[in-house]
The first five atom37 places (N, CA, C, CB, O) and aatype in JSON, in Angstrom:
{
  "aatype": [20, 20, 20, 20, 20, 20, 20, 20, 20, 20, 20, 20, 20, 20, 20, 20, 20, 20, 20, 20, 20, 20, 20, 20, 20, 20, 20, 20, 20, 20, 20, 20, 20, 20, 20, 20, 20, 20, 20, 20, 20, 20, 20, 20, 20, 20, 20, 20, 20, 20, 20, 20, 20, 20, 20, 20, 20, 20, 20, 20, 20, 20, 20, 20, 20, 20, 20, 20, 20, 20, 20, 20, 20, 20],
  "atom_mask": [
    [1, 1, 1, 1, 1],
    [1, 1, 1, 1, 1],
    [1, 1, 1, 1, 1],
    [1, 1, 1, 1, 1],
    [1, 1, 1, 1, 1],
    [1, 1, 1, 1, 1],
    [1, 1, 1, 1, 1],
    [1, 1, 1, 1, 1],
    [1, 1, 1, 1, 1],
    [1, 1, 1, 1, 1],
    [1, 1, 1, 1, 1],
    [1, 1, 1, 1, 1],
    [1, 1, 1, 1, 1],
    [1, 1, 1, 1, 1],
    [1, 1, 1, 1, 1],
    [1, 1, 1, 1, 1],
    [1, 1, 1, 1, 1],
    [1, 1, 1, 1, 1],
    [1, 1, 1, 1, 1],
    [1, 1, 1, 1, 1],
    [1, 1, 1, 1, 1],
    [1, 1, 1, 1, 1],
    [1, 1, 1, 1, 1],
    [1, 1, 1, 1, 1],
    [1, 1, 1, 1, 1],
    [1, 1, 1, 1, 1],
    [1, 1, 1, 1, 1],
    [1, 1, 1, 1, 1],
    [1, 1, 1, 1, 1],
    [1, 1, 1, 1, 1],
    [1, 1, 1, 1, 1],
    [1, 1, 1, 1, 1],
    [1, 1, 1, 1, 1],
    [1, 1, 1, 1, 1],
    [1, 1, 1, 1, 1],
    [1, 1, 1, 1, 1],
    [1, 1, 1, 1, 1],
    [1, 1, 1, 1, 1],
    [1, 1, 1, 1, 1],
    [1, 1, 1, 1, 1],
    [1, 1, 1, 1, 1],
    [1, 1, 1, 1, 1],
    [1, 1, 1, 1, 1],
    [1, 1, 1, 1, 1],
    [1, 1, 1, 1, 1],
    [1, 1, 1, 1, 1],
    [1, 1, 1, 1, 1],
    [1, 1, 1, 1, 1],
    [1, 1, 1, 1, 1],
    [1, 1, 1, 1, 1],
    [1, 1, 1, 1, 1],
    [1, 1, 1, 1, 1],
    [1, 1, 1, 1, 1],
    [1, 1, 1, 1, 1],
    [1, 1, 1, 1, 1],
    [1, 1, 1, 1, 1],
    [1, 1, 1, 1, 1],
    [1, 1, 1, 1, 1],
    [1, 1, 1, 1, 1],
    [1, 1, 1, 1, 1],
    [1, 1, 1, 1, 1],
    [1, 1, 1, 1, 1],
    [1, 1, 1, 1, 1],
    [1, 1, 1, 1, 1],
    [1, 1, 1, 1, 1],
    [1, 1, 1, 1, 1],
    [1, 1, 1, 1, 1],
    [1, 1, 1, 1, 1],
    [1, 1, 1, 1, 1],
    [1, 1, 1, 1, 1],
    [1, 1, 1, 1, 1],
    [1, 1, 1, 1, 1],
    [1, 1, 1, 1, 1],
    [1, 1, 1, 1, 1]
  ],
  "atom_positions": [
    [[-14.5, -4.99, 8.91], [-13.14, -4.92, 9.36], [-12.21, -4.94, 8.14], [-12.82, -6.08, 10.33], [-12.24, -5.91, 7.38]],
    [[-11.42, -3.94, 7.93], [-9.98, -3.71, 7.21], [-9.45, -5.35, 7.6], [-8.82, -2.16, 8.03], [-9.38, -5.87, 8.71]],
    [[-9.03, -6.08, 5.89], [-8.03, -6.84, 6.44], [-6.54, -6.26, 6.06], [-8.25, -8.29, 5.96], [-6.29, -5.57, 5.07]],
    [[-5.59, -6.73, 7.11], [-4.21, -6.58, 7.18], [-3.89, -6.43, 5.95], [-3.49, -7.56, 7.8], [-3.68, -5.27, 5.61]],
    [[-3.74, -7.61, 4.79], [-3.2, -7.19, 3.1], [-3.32, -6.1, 2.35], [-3.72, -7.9, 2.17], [-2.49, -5.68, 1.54]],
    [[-4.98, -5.36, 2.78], [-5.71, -4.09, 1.84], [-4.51, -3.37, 3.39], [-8.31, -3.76, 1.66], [-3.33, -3.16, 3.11]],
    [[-4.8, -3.22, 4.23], [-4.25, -1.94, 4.94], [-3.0, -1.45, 4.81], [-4.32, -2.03, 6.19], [-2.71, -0.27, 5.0]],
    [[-1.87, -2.72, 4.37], [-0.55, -2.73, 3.62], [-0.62, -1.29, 2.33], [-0.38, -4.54, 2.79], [0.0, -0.23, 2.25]],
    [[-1.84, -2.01, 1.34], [-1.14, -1.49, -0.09], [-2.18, -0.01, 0.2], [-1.5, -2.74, -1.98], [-1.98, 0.92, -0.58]],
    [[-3.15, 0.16, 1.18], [-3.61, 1.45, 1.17], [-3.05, 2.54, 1.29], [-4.25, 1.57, 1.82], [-2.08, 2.46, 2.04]],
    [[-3.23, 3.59, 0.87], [-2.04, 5.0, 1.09], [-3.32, 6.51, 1.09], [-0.48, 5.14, -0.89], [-4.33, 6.73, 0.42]],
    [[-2.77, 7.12, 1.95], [-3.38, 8.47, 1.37], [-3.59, 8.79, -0.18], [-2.51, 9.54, 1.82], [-2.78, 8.52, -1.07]],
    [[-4.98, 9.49, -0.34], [-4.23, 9.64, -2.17], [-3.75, 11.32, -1.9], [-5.87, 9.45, -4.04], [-3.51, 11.99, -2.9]],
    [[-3.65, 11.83, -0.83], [-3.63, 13.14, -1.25], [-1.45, 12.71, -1.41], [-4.58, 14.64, 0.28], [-0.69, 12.85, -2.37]],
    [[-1.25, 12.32, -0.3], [0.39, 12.16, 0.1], [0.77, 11.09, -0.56], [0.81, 11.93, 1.67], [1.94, 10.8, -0.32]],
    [[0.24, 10.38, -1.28], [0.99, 9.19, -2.08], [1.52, 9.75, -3.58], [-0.16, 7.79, -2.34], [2.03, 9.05, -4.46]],
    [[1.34, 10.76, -3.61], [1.85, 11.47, -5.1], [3.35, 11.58, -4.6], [1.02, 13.25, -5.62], [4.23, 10.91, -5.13]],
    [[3.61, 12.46, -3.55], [4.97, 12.78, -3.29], [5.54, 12.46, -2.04], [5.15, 14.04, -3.47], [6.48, 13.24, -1.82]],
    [[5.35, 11.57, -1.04], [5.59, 11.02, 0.13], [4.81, 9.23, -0.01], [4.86, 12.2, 1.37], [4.14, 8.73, -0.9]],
    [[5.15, 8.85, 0.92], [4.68, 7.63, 1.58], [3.37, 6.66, 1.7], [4.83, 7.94, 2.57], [3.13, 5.48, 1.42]],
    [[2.47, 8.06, 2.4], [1.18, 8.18, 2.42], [0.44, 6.99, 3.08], [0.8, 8.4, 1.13], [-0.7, 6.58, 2.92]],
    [[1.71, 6.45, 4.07], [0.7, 5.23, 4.96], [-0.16, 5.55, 6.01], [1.51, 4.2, 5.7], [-0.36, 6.7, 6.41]],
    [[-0.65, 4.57, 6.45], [-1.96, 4.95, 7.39], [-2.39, 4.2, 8.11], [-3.04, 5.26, 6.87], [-2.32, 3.04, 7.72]],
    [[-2.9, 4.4, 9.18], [-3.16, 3.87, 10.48], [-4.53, 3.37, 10.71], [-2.88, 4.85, 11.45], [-5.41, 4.23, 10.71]],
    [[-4.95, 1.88, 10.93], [-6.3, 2.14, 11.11], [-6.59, 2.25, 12.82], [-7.15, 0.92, 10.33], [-6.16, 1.56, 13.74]],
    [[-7.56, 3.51, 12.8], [-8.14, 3.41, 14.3], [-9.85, 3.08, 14.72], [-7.8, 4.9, 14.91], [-10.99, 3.26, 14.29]],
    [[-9.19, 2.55, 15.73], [-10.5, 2.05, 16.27], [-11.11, 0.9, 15.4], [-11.53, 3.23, 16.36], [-12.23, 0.72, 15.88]],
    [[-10.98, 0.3, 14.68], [-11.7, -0.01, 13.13], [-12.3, 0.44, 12.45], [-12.31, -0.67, 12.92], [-12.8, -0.21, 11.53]],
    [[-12.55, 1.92, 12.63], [-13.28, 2.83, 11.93], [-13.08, 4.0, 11.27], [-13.94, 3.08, 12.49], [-13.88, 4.92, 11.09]],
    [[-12.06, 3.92, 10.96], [-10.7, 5.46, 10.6], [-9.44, 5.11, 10.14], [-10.12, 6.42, 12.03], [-8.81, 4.32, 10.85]],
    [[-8.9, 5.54, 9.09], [-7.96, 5.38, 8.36], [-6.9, 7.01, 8.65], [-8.66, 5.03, 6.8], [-7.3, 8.06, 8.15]],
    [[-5.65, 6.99, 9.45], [-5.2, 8.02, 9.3], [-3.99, 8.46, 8.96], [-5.43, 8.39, 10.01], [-3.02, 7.87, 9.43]],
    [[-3.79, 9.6, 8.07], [-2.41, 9.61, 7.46], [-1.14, 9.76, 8.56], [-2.38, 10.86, 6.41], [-0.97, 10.41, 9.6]],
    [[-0.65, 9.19, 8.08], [0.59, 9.15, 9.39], [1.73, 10.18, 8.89], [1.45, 7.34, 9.63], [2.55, 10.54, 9.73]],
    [[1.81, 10.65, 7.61], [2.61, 11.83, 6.71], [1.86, 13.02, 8.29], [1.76, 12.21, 4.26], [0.73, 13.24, 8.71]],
    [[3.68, 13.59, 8.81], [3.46, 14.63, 9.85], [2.5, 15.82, 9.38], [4.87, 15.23, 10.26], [1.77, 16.46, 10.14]],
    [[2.62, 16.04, 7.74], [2.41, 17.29, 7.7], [0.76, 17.46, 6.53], [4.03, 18.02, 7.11], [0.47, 18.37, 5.76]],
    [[-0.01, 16.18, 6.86], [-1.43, 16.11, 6.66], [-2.41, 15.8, 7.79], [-1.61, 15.18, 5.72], [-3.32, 16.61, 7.96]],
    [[-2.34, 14.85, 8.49], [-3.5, 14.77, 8.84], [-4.58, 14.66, 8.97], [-3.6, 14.92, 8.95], [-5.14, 14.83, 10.05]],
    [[-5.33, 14.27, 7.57], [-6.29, 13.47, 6.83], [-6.9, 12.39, 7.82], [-5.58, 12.79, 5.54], [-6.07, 11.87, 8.57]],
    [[-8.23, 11.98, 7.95], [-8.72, 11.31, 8.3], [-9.87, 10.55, 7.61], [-8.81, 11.77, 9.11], [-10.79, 11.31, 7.29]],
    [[-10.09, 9.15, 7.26], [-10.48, 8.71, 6.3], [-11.68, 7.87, 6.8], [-9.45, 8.12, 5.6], [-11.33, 6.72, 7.08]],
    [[-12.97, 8.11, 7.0], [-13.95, 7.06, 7.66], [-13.61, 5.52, 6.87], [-15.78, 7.62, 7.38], [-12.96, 5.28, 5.85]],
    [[-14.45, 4.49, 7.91], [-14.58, 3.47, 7.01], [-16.36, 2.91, 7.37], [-13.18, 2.22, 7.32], [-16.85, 2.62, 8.46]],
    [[-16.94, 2.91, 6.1], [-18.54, 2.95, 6.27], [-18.44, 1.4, 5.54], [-19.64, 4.49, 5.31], [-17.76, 0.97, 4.61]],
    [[-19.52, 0.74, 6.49], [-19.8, -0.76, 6.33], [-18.79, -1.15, 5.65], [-21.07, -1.2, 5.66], [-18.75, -1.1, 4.42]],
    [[-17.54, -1.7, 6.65], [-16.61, -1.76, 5.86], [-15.75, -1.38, 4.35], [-16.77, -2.44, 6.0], [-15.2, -2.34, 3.81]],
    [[-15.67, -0.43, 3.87], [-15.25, 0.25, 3.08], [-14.7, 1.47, 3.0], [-15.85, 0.22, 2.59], [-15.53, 2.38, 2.87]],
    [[-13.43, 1.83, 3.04], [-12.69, 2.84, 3.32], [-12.99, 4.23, 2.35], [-11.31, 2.28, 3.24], [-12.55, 4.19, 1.2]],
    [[-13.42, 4.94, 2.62], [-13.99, 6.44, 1.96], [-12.82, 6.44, 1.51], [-14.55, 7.88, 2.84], [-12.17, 6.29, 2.55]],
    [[-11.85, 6.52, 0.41], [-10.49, 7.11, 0.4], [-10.46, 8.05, -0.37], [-9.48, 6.34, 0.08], [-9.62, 8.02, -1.27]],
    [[-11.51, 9.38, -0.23], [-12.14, 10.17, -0.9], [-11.11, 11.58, -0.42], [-13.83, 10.09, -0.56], [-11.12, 11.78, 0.79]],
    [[-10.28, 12.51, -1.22], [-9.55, 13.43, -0.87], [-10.41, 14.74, 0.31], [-9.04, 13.91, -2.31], [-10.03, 15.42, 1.27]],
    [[-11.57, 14.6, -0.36], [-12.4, 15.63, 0.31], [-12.97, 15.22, 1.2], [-13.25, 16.24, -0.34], [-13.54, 16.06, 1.9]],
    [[-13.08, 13.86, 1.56], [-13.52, 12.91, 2.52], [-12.54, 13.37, 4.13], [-13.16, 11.17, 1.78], [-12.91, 13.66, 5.27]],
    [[-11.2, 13.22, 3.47], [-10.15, 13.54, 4.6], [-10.12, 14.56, 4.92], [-8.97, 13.34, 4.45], [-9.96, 14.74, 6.12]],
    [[-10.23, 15.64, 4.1], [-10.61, 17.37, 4.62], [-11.14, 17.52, 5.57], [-11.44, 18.22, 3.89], [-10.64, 18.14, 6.51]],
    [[-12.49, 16.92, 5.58], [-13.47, 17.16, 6.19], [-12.81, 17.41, 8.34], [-14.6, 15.7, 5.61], [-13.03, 18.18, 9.27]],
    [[-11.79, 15.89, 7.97], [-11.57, 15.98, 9.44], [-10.13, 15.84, 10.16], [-12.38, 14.98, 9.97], [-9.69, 15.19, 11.11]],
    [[-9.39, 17.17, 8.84], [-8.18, 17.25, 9.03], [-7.44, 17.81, 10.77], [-7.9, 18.12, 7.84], [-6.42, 17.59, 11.42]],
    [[-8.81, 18.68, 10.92], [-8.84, 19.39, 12.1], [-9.33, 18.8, 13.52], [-9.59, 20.43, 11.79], [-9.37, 19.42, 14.58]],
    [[-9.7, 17.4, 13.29], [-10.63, 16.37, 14.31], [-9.88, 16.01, 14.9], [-11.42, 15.23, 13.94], [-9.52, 15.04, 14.23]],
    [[-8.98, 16.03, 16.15], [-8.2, 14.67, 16.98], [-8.22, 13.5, 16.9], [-8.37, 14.5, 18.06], [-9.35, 13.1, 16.6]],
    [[-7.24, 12.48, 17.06], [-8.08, 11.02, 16.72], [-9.18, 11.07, 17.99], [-6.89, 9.33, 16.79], [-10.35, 10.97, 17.62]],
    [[-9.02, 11.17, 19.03], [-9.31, 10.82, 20.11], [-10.98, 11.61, 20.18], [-8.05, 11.25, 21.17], [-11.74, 11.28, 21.1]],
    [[-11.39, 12.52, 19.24], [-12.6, 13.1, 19.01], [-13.08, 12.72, 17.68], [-12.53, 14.52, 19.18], [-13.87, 13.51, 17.15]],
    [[-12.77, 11.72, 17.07], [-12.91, 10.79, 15.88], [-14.54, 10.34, 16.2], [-11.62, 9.35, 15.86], [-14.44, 9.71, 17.26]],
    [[-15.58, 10.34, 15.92], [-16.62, 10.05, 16.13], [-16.79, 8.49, 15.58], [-17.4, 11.09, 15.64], [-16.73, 8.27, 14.37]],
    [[-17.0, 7.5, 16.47], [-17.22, 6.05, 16.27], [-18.49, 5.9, 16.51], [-16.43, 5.13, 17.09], [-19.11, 6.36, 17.47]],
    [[-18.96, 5.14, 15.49], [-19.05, 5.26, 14.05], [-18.77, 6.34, 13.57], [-20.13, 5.01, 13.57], [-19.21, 7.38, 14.05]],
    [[-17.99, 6.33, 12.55], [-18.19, 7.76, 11.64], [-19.75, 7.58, 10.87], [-16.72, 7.93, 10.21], [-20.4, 6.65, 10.39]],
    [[-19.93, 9.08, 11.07], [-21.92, 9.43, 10.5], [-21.43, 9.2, 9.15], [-22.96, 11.49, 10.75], [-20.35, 9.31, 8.57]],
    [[-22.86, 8.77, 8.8], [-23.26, 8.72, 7.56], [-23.25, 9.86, 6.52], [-24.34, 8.32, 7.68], [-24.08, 10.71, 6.82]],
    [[-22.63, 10.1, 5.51], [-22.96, 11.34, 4.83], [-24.33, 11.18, 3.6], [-21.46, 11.83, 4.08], [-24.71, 12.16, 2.96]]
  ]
}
């Protein structure tokens, strides 16, 4: 489990260069950019947030709601 303090200072890295880049955790298993115009989705594997740019690619196009819980293993 994400605690509350890390989920504060976490940010997208793609949108934290030039926007905001905060993020939502869902389900406890997904980190998502809340910037309207990304959509990044960020697994979190045995507790530890992928905050990998190409990580979020992967499931820019995923709904939250088709977010696969657990996110698979890569």
């Amino acid at each position: 489990m994400i605690r509350e303090d890390l989920l504060e200072i976490l940010r997208c890295p793609e949108c934290v260069q030039d926007k905001e880049g905060n993020l939502k955790l869902y389900k406890e298993t997904w980190l998502i950019c809340q910037e309207e115009d990304c959509g990044r989705k960020y697994p979190i594997r045995d507790d530890i947030p992928v905050m990998l740019i190409d990580e979020g690619d992967k499931w820019i196009d995923t709904d939250e709601e088709d977010l696969p819980v657990p996110p698979p293993e890569d």
